[in-house]
FIKOLZA-1660 file (N, C-alpha, C; in steps of 0.1 Angstrom, whole numbers, plus 5000, padded with zeros to 4 digits):
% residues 107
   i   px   py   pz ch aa at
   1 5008 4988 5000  A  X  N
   1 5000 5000 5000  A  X CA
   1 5009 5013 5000  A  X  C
   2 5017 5016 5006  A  X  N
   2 5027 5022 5009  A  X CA
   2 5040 5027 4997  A  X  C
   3 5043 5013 4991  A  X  N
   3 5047 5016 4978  A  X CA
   3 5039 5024 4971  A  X  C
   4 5024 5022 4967  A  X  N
   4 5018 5026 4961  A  X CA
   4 5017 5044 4963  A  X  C
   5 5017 5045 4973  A  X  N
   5 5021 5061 4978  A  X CA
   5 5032 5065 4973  A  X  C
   6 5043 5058 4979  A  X  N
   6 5053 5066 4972  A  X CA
   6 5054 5069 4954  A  X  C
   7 5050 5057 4952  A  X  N
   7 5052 5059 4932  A  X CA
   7 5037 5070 4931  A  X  C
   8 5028 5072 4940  A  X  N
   8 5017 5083 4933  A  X CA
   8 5025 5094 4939  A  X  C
   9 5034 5100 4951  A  X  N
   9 5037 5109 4949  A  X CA
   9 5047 5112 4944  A  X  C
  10 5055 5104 4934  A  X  N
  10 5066 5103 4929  A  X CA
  10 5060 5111 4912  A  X  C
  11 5048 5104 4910  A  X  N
  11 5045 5103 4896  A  X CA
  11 5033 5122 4899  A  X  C
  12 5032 5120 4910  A  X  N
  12 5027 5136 4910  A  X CA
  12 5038 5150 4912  A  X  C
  13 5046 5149 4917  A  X  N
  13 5057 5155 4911  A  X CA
  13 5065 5156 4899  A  X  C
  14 5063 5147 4891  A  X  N
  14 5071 5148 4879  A  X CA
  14 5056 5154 4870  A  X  C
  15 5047 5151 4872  A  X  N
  15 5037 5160 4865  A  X CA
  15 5032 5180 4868  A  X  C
  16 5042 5176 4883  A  X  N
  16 5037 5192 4889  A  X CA
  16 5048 5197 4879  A  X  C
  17 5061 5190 4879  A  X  N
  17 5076 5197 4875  A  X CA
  17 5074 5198 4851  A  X  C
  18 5065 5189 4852  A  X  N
  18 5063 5189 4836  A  X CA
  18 5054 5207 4838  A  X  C
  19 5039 5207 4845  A  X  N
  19 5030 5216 4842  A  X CA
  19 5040 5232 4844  A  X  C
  20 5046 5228 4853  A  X  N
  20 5055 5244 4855  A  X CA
  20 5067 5247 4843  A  X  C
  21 5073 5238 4838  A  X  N
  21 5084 5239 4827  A  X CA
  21 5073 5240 4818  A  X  C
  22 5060 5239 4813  A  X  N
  22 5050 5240 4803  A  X CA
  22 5056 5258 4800  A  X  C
  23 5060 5261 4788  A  X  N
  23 5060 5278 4783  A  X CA
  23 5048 5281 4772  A  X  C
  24 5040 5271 4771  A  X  N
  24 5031 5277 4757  A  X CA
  24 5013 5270 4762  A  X  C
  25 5005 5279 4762  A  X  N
  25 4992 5275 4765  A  X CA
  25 4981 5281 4752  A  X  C
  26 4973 5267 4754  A  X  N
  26 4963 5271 4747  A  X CA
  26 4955 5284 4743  A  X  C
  27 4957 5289 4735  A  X  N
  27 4947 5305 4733  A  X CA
  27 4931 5309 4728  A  X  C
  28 4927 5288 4723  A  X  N
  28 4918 5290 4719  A  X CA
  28 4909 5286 4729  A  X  C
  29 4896 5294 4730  A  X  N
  29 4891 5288 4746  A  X CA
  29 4888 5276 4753  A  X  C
  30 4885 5269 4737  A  X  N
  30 4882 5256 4738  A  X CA
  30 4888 5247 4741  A  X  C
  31 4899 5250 4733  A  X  N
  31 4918 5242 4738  A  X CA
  31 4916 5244 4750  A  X  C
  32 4918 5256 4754  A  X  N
  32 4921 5261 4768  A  X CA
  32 4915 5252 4778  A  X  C
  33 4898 5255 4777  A  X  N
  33 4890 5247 4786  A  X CA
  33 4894 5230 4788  A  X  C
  34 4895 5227 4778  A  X  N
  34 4906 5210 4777  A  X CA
  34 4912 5210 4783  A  X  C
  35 4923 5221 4783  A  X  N
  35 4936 5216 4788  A  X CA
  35 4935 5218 4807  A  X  C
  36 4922 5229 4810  A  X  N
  36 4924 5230 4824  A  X CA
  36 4916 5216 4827  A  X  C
  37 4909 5212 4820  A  X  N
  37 4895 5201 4824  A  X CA
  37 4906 5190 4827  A  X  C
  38 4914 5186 4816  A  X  N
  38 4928 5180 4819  A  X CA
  38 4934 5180 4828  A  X  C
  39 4939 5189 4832  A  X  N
  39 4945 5190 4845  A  X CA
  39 4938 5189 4856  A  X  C
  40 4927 5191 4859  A  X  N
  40 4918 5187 4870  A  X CA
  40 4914 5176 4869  A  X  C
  41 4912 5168 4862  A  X  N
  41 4915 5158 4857  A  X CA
  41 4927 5147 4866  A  X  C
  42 4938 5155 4862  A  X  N
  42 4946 5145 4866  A  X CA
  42 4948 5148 4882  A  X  C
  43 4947 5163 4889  A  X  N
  43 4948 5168 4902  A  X CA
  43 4942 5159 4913  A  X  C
  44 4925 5153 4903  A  X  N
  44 4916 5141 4914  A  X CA
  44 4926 5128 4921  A  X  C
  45 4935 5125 4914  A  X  N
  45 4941 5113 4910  A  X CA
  45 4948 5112 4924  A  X  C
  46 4958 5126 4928  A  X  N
  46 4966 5125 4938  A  X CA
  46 4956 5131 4948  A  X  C
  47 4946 5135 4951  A  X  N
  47 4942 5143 4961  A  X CA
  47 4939 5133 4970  A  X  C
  48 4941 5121 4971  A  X  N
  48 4938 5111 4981  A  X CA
  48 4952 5112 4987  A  X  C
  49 4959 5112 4986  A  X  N
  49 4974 5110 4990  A  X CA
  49 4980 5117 5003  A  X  C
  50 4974 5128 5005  A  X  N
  50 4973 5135 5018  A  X CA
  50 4962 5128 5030  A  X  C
  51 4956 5119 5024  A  X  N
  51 4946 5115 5031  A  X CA
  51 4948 5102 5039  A  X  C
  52 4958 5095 5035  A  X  N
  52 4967 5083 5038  A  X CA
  52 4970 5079 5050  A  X  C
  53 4963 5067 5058  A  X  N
  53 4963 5064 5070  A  X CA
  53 4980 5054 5073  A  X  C
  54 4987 5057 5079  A  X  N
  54 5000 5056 5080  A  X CA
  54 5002 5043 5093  A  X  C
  55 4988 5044 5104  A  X  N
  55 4990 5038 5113  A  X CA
  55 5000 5039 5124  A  X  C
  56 5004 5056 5126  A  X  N
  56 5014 5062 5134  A  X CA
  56 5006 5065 5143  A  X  C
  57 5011 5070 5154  A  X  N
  57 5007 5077 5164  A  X CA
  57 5019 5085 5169  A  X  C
  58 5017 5104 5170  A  X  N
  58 5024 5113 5176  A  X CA
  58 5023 5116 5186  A  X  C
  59 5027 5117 5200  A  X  N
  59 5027 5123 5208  A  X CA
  59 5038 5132 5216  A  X  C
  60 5034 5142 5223  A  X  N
  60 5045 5146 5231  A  X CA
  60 5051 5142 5238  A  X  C
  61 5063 5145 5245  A  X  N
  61 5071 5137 5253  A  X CA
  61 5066 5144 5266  A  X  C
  62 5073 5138 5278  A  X  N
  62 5060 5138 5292  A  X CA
  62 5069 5155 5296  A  X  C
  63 5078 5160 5295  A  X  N
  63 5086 5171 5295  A  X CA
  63 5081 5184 5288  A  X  C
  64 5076 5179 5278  A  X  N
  64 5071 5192 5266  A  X CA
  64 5057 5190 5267  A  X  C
  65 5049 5181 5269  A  X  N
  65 5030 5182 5277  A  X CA
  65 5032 5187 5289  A  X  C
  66 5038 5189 5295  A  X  N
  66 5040 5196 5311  A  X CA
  66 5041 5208 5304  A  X  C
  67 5052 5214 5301  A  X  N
  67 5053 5221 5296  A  X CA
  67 5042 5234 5288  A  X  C
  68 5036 5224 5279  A  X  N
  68 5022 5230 5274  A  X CA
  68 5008 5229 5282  A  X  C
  69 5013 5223 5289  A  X  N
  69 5002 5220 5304  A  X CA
  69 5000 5237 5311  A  X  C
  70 5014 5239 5315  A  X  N
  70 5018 5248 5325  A  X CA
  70 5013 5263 5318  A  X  C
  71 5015 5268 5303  A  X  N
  71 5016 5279 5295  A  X CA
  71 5002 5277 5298  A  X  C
  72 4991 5270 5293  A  X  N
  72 4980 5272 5292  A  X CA
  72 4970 5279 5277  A  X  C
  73 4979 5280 5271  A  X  N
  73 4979 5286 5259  A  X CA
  73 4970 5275 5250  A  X  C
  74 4955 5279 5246  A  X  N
  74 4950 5272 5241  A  X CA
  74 4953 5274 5222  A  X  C
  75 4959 5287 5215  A  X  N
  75 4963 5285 5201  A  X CA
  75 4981 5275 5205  A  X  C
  76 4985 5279 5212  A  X  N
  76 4999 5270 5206  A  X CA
  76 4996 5250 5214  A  X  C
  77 4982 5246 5223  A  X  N
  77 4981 5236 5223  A  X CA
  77 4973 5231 5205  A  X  C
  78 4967 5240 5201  A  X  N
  78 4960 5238 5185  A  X CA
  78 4967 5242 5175  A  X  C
  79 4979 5245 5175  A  X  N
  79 4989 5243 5165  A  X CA
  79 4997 5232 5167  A  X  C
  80 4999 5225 5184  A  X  N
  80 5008 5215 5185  A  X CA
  80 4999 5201 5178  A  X  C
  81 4984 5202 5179  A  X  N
  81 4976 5191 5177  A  X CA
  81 4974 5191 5159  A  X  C
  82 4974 5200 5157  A  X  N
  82 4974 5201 5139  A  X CA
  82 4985 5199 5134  A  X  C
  83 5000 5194 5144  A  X  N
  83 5010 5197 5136  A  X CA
  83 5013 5180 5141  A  X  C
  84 5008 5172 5152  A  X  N
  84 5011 5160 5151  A  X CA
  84 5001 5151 5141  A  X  C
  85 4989 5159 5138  A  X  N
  85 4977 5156 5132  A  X CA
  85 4987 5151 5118  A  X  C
  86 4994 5164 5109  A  X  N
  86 5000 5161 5103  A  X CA
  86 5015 5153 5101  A  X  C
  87 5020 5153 5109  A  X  N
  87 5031 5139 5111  A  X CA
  87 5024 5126 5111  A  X  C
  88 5010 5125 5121  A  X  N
  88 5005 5113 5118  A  X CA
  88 5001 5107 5102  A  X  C
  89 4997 5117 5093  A  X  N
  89 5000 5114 5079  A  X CA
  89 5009 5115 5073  A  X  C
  90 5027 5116 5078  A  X  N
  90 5031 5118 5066  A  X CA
  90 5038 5105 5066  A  X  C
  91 5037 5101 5050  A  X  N
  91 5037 5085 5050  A  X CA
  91 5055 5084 5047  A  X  C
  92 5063 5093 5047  A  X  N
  92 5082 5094 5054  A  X CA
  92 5085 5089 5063  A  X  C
  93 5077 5098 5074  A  X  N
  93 5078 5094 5087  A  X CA
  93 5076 5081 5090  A  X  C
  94 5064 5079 5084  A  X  N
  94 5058 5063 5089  A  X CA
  94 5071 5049 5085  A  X  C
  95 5074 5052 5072  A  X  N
  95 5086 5041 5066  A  X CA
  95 5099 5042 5072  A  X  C
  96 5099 5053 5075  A  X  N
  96 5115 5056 5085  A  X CA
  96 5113 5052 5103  A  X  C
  97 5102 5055 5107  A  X  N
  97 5103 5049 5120  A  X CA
  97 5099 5034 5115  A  X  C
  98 5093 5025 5108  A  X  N
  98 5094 5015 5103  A  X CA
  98 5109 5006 5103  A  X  C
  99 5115 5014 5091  A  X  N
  99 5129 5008 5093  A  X CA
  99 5138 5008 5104  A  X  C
 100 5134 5024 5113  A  X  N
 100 5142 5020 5126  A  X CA
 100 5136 5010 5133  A  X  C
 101 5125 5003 5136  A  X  N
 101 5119 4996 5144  A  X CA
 101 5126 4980 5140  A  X  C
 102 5125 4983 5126  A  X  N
 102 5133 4966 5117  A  X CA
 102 5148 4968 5121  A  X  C
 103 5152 4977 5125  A  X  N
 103 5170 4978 5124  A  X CA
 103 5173 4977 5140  A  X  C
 104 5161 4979 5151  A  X  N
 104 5165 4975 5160  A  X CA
 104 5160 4964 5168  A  X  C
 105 5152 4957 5156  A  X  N
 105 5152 4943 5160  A  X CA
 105 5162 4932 5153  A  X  C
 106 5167 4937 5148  A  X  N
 106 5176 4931 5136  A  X CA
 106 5188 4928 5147  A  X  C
 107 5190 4940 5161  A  X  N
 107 5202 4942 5169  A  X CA
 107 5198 4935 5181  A  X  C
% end
């Protein structure tokens, strides 16, 4: 499953890096409309890819939850939770604590 992520965001990069080197666009409206319908088109394809259940779990360490315990600060506790929200998707993270997990049972 995982492979499969990496080759769709492999193969959606090389499509971002084609659309931006693109120098010449359609003038005729109709072309035009194609070519955006096109590209929205292909945009559906990856938009699942941020959506990717990784099967991680982030949490803080018991030092920095005290920490954010103590401030009381309820915007920098809802930037800390939208920002593990997003580590818990990102599917890098997930393969790399993976491999560390296989490399220290390997030891």
């Amino acid at each position: 499953k995982e492979n499969e992520v990496f080759g769709a965001i492999e193969e959606n990069a090389f499509m971002l890096k084609k659309r931006r080197d693109e120098s010449l666009m359609p003038v005729n409206y109709e072309s035009y409309k194609a070519y955006r319908e096109d590209i929205q088109e292909q945009s559906k394809k990856f938009k699942d890819i941020a959506d990717v259940k990784t099967g991680i779990s982030v949490v803080s360490l018991q030092v920095d939850q005290k920490l954010l315990e103590s401030k009381g600060d309820s915007i920098l506790d809802k930037k800390n939770e939208k920002w593990f929200e997003d580590l818990s998707k990102d599917v890098h993270l997930s393969e790399t604590a993976k491999i560390t997990r296989d490399l220290i049972r390997l030891n």
